[in-house]
C-alpha positions as CSV (number, residue, x, y, z in Angstrom):
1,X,32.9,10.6,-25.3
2,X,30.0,8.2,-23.7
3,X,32.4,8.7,-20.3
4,X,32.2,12.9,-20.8
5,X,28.3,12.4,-21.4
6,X,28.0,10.2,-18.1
7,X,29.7,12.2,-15.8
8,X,27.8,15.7,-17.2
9,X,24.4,13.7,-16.5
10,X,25.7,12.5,-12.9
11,X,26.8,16.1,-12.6
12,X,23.1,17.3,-13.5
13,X,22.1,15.0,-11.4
14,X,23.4,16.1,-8.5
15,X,23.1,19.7,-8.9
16,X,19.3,18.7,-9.5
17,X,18.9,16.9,-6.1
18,X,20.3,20.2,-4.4
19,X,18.1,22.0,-6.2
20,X,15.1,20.2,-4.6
21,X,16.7,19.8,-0.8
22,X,14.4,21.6,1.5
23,X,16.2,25.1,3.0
24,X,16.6,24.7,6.7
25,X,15.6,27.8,8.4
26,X,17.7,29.1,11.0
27,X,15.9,28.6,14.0
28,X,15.2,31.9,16.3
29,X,16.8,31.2,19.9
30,X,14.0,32.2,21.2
31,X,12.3,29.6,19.7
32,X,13.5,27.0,22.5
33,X,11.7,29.2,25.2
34,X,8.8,27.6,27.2
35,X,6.6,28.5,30.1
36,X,7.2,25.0,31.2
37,X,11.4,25.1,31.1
38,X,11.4,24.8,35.2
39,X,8.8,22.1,35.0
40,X,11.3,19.4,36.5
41,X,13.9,21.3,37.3
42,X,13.3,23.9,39.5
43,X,8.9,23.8,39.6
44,X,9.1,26.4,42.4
45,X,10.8,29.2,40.2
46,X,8.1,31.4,39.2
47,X,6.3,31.0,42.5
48,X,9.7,32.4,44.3
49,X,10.3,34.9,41.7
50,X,6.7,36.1,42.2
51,X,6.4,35.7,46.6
52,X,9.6,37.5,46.8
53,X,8.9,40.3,44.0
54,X,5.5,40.9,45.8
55,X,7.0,41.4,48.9
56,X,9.3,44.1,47.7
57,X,6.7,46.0,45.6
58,X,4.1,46.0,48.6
59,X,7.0,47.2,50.7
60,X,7.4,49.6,47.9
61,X,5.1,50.3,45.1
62,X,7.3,52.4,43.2
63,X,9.7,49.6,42.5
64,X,6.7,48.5,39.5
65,X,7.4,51.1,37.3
66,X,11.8,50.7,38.0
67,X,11.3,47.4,37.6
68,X,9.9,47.3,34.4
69,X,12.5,49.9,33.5
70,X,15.2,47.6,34.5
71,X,14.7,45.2,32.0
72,X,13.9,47.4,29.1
73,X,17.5,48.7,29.6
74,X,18.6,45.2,29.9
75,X,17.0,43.8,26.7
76,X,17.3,47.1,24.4
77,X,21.2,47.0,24.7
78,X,22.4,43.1,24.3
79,X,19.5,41.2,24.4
80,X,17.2,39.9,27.2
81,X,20.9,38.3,28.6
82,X,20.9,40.6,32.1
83,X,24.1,42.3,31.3
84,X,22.2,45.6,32.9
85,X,23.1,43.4,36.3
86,X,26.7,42.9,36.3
87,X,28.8,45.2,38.5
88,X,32.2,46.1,37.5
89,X,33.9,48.9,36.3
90,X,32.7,49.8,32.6
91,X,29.4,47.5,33.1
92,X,26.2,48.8,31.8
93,X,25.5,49.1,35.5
94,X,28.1,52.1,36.3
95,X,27.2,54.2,33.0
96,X,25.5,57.8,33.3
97,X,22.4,56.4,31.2
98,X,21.5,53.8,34.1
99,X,22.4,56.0,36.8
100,X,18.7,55.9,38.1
101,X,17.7,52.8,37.6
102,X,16.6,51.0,40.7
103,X,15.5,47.4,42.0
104,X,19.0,45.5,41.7
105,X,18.5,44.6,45.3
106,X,15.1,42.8,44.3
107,X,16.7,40.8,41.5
108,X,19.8,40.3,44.2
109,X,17.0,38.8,46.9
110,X,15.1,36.2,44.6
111,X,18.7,34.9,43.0
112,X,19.8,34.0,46.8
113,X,16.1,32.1,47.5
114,X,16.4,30.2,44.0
115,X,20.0,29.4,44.2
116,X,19.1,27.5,47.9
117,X,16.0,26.1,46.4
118,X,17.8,25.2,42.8
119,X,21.2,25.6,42.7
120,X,23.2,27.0,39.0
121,X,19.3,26.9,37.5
122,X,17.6,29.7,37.1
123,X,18.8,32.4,35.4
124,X,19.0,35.9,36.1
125,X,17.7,37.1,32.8
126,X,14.9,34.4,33.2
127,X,14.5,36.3,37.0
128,X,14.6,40.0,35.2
129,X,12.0,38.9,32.5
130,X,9.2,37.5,35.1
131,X,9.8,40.4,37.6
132,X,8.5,42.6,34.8
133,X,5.5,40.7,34.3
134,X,4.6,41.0,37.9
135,X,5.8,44.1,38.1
136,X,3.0,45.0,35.4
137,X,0.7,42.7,37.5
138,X,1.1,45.1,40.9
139,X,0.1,47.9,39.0
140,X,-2.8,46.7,37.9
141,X,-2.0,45.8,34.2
142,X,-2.4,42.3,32.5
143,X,-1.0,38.8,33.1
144,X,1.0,37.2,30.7
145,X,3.0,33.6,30.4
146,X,6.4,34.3,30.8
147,X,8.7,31.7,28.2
148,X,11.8,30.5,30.1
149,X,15.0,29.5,29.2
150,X,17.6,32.6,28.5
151,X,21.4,32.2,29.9
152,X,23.2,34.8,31.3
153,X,25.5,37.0,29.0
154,X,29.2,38.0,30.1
155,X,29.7,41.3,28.5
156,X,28.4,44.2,29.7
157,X,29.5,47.7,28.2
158,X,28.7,50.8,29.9
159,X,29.3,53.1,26.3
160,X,26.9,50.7,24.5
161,X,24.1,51.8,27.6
162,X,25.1,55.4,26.9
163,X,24.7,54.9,23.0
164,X,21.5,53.1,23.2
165,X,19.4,53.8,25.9
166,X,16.9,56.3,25.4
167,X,17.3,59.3,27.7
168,X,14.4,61.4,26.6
169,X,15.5,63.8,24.9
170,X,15.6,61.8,21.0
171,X,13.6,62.2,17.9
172,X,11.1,59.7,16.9
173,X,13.1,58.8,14.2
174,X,15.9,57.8,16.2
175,X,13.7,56.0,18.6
176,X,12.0,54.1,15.3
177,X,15.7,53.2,14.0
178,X,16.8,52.2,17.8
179,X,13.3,50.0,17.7
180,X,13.3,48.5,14.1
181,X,16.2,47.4,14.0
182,X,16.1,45.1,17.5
183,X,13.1,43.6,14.9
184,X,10.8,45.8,16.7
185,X,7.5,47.4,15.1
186,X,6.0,51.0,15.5
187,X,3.1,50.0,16.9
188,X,5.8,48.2,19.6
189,X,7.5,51.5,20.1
190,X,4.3,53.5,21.0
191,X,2.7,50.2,22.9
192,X,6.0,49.9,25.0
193,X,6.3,53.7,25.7
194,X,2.9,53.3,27.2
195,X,4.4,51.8,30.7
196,X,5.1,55.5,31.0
197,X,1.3,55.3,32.2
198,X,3.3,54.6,35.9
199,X,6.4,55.8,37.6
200,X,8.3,59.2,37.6
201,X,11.7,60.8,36.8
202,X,14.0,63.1,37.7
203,X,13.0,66.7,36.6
204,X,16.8,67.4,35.3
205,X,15.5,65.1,32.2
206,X,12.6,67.7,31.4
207,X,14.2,70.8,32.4
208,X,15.2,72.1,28.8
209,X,11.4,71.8,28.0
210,X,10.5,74.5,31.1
211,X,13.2,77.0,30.1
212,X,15.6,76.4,27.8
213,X,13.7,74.0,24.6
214,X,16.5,73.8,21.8
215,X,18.0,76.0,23.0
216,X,15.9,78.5,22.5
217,X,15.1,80.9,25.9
218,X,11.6,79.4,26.0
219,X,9.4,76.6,26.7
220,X,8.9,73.6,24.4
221,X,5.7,74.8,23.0
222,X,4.0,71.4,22.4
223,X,3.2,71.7,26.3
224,X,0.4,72.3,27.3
225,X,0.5,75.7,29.3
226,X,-1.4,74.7,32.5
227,X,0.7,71.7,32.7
228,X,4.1,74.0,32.0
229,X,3.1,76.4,34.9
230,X,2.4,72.7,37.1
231,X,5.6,71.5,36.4
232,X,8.0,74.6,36.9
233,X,6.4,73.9,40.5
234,X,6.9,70.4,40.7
235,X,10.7,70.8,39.1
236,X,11.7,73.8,41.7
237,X,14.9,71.3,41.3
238,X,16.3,69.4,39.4
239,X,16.4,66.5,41.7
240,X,13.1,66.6,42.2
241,X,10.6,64.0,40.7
242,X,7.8,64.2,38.4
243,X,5.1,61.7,37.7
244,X,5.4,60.3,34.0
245,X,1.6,60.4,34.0
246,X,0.0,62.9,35.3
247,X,-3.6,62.0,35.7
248,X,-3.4,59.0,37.4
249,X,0.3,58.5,38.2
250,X,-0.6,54.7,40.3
251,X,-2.3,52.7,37.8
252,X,-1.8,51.0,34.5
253,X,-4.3,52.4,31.8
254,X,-4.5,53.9,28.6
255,X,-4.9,57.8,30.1
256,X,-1.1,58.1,29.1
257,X,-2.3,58.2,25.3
258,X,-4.7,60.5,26.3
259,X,-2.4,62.9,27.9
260,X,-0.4,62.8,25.0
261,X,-3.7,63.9,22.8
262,X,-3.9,66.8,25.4
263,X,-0.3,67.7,25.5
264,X,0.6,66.7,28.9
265,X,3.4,64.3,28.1
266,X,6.1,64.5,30.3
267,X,9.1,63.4,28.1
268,X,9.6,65.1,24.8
269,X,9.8,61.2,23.7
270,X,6.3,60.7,24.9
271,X,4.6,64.1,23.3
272,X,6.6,63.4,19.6
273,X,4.5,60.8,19.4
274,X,1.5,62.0,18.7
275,X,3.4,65.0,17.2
276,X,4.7,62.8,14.6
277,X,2.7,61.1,11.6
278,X,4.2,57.9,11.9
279,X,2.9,57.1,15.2
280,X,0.2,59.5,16.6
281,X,-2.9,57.5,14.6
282,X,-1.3,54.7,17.0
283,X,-2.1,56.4,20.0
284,X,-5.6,58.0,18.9
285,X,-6.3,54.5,18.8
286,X,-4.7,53.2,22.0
287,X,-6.5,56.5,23.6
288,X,-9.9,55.1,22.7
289,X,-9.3,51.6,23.6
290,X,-8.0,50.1,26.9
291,X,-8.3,46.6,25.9
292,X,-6.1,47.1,23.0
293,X,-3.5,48.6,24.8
294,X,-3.1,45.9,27.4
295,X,-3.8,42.8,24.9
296,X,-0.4,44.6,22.8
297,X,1.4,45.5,25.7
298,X,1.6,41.5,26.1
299,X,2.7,41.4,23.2
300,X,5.3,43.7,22.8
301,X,6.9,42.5,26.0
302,X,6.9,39.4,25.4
303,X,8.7,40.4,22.1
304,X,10.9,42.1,24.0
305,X,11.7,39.9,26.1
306,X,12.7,37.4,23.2
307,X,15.4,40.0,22.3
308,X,18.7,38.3,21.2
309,X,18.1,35.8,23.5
310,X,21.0,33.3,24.7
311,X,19.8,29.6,24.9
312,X,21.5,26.4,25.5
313,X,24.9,26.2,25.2
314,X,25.7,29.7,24.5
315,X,25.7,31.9,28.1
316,X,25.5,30.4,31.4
317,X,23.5,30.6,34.3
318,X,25.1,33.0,37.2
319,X,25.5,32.0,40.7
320,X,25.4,35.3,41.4
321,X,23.6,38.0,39.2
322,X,26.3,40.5,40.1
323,X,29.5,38.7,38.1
324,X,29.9,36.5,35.6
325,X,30.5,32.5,36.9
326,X,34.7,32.4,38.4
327,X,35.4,36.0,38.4
């Protein structure tokens, strides 16, 4: 009997010690980011990344806006990992969704200087994450520190681009679902669609809304009609580009919440959202105050830039941004 009552109490015991051991949190990848990853070894990195990337977008100011774009598609599908950059058959790359995406040749160009300078270092989702930032920089929006440290992913899918990406066309519920569950907030969604405020697109995307709106015969009637009568001129084809924002299509400002108050959003994306409840007292607000919009544009791309992030020993670090390391 005294050995039953022992070995309960040792057995209470131990249940009691477990009971008291601290929880360890699973720690968030992107937790072992740091601006200062390159430090010692590879302390020229962000100075290439941002020599060479300011050569191109001086050369050519609308790479800003593709830029940016380029790494939205590549963090929205897998992750800030730069599968948008691998070329093969089935790869992100070759699917209809990425079809006008552009810059590859700018990533391509500050890979080849960093791989001279630090050879199997830098990565190219570290390379895709900074050129964003500068790329925000050339248009005149805010600077922001840049943590370092992703690897490379090896999987690319070209029917999980076509799934995910927005193309323009979705509801904002969709685009809320797409958002939240990435860990990504409202107030994210209608910050992020703000780099709409630069760049253009090709007029097949907004087509439907001139002619044809849900099927229908007729316009989308959230637009406004001056800017309906502008755009049928513009979009004589559907290869022809309009400006996302159409009051001043070169800088970075807050005037693309204010078209959207005035119903000159160019994507039916853009005008839902202050069409829908959820998310148009976010853009009264971001109408009325350009410092909010740029302090939380820092912040939501630097969330999204932590996406699923690949750190240590998981990914590697490409040679070239093109392929994934012996293939």
């Amino acid at each position: 009997m005294k050995i039953c009552f022992l070995a309960l109490f040792v057995l209470f015991f131990q249940l009691e010690l477990l009971a008291i051991q601290p929880v360890k949190a699973v720690q968030n990848p992107a937790d072992l980011l740091s601006v200062t990853y390159y430090l010692n070894t590879c302390p020229e990195a962000e100075g290439i990344i941002q020599q060479k990337g300011g050569f191109w977008m001086q050369k050519d100011p609308t790479l800003a806006a593709s830029l940016i774009r380029l790494h939205f598609h590549d963090a929205i599908i897998r992750g800030s990992d730069a599968s948008i950059l691998l070329d093969y058959k089935g790869s992100e790359r070759t699917a209809a969704a990425s079809s006008t995406l552009r810059g590859f040749e700018v990533i391509d160009d500050i890979k080849a200087a960093l791989e001279k300078q630090c050879p199997r270092t830098v990565s190219c989702a570290d390379i895709l994450t900074a050129v964003a930032r500068d790329a925000t920089v050339a248009a005149g929006g805010p600077f922001w520190e840049v943590p370092f440290g992703r690897k490379d992913g090896s999987i690319s899918k070209a029917a999980e681009a076509e799934k995910e990406v927005p193309q323009g066309h979705e509801n904002v519920t969709a685009l809320i679902e797409l958002f939240q569950v990435r860990g990504l907030e409202l107030l994210d969604l209608v910050v992020l669609s703000g780099v709409h405020t630069i760049g253009r697109c090709n007029c097949s995307t907004v087509q439907d809304r001139l002619y044809n709106y849900k099927g229908s015969r007729k316009p989308d009637p959230s637009l406004n009609p001056f800017y309906l009568t502008m755009l049928r001129r513009r979009c004589r084809r559907s290869t022809d580009l309009a400006y996302l924002d159409v009051t001043t299509p070169r800088t970075f400002d807050s005037v693309y919440y204010t078209n959207l108050q005035r119903k000159v959003g160019l994507l039916s994306t853009d005008q839902q959202l202050y069409s829908d409840q959820r998310t148009s007292p976010f853009v009264d607000i971001l109408a009325t105050q350009p410092f909010l919009f740029e302090s939380q544009f820092v912040v939501s791309m630097i969330k999204l830039g932590n996406l699923q992030v690949l750190t240590g020993k998981h990914g590697q670090v490409r040679v070239n941004c093109n392929r994934v390391n012996g293939r």
